[in-house]
N, C-alpha and C positions, 0 to 999 in steps of 0.2 A: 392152806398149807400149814401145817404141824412143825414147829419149830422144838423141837425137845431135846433140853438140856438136862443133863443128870451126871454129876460130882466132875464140873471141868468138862466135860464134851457133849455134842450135838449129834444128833440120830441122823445119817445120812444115808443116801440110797446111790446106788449106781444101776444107774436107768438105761435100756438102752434104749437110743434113739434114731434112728434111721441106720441101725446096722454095727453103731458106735457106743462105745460101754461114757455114761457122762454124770458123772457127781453130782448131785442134787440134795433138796430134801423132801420128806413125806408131801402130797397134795394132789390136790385133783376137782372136781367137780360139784356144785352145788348142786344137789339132789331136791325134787319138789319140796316143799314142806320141810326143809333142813336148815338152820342158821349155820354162820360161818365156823363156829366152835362144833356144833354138830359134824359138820361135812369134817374139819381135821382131825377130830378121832377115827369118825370112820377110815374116812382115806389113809390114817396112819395106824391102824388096824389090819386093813385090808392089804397093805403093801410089804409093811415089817412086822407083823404080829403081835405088837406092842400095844397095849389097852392102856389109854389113857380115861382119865375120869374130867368132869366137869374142875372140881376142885383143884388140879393139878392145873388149872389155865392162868397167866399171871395175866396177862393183856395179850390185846391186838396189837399188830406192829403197824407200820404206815404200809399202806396197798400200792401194788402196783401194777401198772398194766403192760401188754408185748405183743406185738405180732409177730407172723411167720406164714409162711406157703407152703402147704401139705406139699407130697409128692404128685400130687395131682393138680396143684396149679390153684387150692382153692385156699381163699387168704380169710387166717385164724386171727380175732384178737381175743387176748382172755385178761381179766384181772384177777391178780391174787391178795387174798389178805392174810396175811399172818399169822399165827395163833402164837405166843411163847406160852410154854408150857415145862417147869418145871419139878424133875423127878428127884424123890428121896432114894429108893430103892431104882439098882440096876437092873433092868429087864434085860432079857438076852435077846434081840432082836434076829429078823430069820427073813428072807426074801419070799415073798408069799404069790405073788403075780410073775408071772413068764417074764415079761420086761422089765422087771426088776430081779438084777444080776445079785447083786448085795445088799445087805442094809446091815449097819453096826455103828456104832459112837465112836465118833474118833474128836482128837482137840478141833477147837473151836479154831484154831488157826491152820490147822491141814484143812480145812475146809474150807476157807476164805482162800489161800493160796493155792489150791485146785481146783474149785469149782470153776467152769467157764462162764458163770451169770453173774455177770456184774450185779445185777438187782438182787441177788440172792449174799453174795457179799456186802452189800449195802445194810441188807437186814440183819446180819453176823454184828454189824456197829453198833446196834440197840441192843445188843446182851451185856 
């Protein structure tokens, strides 16, 4: 997960999710041969068009894990780790995958008080 902050606000996505528009931030999957700084560039590449660099990463934040039951009854656990990554220059971010509806920075506390993941708010506390 890509956690990217630049002058006062965080790069958020609105995902959709089983048919539902849902606030979030950049993240996704650990690729063969990829570390976890690796995978959140890409993935926050690939979703809001935003290039981040090695240099731009402050720390990992504390990981966490979640389950859930696809629509098909098959039961997902996944764990996320963190990445903060701090920007000088405002990029303009742009929805780049189909399920992802938006992506733009908004403050750092529209996002804590709309996001629906608790755990995603949690990690809003270490910025």
């Amino acid at each position: 997960m890509a956690v990217v902050v630049c002058d006062g606000k965080v790069l958020a996505t609105v995902e959709e999710i089983y048919g539902k528009p849902v606030l979030s931030l950049p993240k996704g999957h650990v690729e063969q041969g990829e570390t976890v700084l690796d995978t959140a560039i890409r993935e926050c590449f690939e979703e809001t068009d935003v290039r981040l660099n090695k240099q731009d990463a402050v720390r990992e934040l504390p990981s966490y894990s979640y389950g859930f039951t696809t629509p098909d009854g098959v039961e997902i656990c996944k764990t996320i780790t963190p990445v903060l990554f701090v920007l000088n220059v405002d990029p303009t971010p742009r929805a780049k995958e189909k399920r992802i509806l938006k992506a733009e920075f908004i403050p750092i506390e529209e996002l804590a008080r709309n996001c629906p993941y608790d755990n995603v708010r949690k990690i809003l506390e270490h910025l």
